[in-house]
Structures are given as C-alpha cells and as structure tokens.
BAFI-3210 file (N, C-alpha, C; in Angstrom, 3 decimals, decimal comma, padded with zeros to 6 digits):
// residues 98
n [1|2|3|4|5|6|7|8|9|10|11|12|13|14|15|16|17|18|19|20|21|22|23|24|25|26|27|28|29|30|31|32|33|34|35|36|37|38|39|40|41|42|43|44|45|46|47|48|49|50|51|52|53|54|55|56|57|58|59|60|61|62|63|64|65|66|67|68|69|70|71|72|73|74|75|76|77|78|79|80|81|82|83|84|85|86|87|88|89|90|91|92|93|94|95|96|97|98]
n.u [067,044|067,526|069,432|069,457|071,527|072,491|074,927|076,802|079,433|081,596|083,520|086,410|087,842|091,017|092,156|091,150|088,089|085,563|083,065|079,540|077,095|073,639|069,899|068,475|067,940|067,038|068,035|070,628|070,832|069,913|071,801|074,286|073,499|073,676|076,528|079,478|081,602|081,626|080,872|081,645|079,727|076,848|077,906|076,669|075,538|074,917|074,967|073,911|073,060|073,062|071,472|070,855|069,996|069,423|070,412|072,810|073,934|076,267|076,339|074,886|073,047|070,123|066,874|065,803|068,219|069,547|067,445|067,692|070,472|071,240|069,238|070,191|072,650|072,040|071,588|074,552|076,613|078,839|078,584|077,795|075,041|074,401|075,291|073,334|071,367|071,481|071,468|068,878|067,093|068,002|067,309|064,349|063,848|064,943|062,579|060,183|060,538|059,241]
n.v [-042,163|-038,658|-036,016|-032,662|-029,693|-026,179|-024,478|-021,134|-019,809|-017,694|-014,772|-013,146|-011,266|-011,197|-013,173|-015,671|-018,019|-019,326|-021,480|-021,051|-022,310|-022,842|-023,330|-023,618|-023,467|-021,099|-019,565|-019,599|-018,731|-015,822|-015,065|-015,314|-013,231|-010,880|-010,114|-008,220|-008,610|-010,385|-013,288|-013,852|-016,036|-017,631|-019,129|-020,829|-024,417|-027,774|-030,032|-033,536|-035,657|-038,603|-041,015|-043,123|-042,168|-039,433|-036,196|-033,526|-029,990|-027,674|-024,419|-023,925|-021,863|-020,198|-019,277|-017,622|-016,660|-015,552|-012,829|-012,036|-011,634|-009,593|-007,476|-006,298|-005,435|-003,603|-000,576|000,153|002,814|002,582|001,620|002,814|004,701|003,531|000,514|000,599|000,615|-001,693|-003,544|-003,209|-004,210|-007,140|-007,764|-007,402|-009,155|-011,829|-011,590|-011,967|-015,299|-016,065]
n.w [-032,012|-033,302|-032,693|-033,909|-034,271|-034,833|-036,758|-036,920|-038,449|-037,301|-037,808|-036,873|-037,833|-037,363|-038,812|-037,866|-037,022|-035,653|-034,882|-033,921|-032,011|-032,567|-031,258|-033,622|-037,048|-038,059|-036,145|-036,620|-039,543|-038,954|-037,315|-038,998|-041,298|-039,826|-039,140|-037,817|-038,967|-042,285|-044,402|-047,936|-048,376|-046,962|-044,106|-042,673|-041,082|-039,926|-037,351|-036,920|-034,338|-033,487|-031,618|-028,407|-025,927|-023,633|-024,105|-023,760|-024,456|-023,663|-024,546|-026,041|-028,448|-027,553|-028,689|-027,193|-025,069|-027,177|-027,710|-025,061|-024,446|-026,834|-026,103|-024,092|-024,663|-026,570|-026,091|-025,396|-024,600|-026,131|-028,747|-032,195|-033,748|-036,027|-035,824|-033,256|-035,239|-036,739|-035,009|-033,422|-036,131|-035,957|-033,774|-033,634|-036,080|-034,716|-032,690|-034,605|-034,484|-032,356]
ca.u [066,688|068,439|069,258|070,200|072,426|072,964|075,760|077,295|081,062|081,978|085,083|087,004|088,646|092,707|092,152|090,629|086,997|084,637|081,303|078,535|075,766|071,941|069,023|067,643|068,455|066,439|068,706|071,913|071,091|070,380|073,708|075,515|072,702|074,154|077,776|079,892|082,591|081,056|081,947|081,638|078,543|076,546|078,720|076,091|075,060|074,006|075,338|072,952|073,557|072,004|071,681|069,677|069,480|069,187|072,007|072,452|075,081|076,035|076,679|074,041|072,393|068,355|066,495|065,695|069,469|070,008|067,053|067,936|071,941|070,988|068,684|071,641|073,844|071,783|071,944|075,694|077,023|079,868|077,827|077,133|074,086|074,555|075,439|072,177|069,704|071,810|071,160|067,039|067,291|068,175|065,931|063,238|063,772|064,465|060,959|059,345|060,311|058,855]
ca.v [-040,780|-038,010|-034,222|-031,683|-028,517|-025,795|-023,681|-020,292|-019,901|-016,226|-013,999|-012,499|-010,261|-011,055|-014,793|-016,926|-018,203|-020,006|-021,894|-020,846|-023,087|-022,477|-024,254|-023,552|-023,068|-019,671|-018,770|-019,380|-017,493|-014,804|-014,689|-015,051|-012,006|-009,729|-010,286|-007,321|-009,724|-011,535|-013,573|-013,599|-016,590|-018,020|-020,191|-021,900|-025,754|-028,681|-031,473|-034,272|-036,746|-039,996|-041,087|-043,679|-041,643|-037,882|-035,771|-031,869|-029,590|-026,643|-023,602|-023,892|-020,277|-020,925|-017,654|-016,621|-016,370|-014,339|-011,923|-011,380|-010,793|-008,439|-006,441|-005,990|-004,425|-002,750|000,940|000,361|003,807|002,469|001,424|003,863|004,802|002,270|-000,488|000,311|000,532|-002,848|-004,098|-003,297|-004,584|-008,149|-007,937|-007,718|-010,514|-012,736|-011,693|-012,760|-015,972|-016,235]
ca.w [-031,867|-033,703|-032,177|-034,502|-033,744|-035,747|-036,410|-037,524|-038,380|-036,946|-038,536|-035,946|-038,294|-037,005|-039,498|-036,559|-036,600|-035,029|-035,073|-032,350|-031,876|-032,415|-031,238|-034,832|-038,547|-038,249|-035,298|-037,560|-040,346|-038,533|-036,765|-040,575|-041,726|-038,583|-038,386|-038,490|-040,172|-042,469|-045,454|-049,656|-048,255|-045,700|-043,351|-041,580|-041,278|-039,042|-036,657|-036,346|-033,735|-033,608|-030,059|-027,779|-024,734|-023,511|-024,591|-023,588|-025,103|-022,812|-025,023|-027,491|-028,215|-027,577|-029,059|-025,655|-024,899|-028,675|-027,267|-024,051|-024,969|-027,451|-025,136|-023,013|-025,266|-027,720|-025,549|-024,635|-025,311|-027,457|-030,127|-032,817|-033,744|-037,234|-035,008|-032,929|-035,732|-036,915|-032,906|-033,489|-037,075|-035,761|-032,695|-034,528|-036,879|-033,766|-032,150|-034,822|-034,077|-030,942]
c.u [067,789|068,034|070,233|070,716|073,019|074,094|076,182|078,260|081,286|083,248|085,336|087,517|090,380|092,554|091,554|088,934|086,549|082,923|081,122|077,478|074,595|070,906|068,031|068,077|068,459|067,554|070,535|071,855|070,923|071,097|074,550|074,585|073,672|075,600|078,506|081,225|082,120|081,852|081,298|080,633|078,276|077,188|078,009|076,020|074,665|075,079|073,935|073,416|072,467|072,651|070,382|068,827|069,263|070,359|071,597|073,930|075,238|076,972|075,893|073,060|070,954|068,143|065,879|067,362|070,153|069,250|067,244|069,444|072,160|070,228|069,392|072,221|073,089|071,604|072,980|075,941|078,206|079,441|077,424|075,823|073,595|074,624|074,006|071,519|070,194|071,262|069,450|066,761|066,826|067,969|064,332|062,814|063,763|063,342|060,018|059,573|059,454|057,213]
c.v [-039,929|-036,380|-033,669|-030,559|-027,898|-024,821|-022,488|-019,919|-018,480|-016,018|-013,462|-011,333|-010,112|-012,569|-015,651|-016,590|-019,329|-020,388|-021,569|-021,461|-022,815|-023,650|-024,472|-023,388|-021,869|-018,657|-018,479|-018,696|-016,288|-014,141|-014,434|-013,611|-010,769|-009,844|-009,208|-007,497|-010,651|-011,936|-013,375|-014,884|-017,429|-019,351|-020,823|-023,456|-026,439|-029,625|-032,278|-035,557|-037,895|-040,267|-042,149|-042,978|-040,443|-037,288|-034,113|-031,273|-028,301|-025,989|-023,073|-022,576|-020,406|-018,939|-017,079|-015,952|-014,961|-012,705|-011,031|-011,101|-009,731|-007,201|-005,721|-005,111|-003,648|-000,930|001,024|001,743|003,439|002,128|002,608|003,729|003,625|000,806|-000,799|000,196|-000,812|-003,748|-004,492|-004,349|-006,747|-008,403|-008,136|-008,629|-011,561|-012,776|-012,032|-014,504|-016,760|-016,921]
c.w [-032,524|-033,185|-033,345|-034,230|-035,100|-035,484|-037,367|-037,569|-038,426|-037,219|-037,408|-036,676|-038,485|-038,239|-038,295|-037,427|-036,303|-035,154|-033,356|-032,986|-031,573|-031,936|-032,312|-036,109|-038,556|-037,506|-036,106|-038,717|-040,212|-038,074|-037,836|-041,304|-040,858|-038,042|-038,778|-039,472|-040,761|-043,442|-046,892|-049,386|-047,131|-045,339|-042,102|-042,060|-040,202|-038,403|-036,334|-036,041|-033,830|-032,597|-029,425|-026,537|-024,815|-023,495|-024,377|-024,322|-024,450|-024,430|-026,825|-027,103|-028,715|-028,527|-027,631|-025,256|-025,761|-027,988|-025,987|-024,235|-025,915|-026,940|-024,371|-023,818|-026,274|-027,398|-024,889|-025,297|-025,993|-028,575|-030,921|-033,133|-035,210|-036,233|-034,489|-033,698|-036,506|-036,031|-033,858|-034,547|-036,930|-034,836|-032,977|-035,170|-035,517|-033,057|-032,809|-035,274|-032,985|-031,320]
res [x|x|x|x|x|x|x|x|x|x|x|x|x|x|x|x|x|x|x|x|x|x|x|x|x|x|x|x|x|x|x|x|x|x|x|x|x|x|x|x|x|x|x|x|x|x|x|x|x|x|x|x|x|x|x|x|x|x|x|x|x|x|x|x|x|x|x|x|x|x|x|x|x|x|x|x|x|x|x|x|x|x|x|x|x|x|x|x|x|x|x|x|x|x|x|x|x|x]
***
C-alpha cells in the first residue's frame, strides 16, 4: 500500500521555513498561490510512503481544516481590507474543491 502527503514550504520572512502538510496536491498549491511570503517558484511536492498497515499523520491540513481556519480569521479586524479580499480570494478556490 502506498499513502501520499503533500507539502508546502512556507517563508517566514526572518530566513526560517517550513513545510505544512496537505491532504492533497490541490490543497498545496493553493497554500504556495496565497502566501504572503512567497518565493521566485512553487515550493510544493510529495512524500509517498509505502506501508503494509494503517498509518495516520497528525498535522496534516484536510480542506475542511484550510476552510474552516480561514473562516475564522478572514473578519479579524487586523487584516486589511487587501488581506481580506486576498482571505475571500483563497476561500473560494478551496470551495470549489469541495
């Protein structure tokens, strides 16, 4: 059996980054589309495990997770109004996943 996991390598901005884990390809390039640090090209890709049994991975970002964490914050009042119509922007694209 093989599970695949995808991922998107996030800029922090100070030199640090990090991969966050999707339950989809779709869900990673939309995270590298919507980053407000991004880079000069898309820094996504894949882990695929090969495995006999059942294997879980806590911290993997389902698109339910993406939609409902973005719902949350997309009327924080610190966000500008660019930010929000960024927010909607990439709410949108994730719903039509669904």
């Amino acid at each position: 059996m093989k599970t695949t996991v995808y991922y998107s390598v996030r800029n922090l901005g100070d030199g640090s980054a990090y991969p966050t884990f999707f339950e989809s390809e779709e869900l990673a390039r939309i995270d590298q589309d919507y980053l407000d640090e991004g880079w000069g090209e898309s820094c996504t890709g894949s882990l695929t495990i090969k495995h006999t049994g059942k294997i879980s991975f806590e911290g993997v970002e389902t698109l339910k997770d993406c939609i409902t964490e973005l719902e949350a914050e997309i009327n924080e009042d610190w966000f500008t109004k660019g930010e929000q119509d960024q927010m909607k922007k990439k709410l949108a694209e994730l719903k039509k996943l669904k």
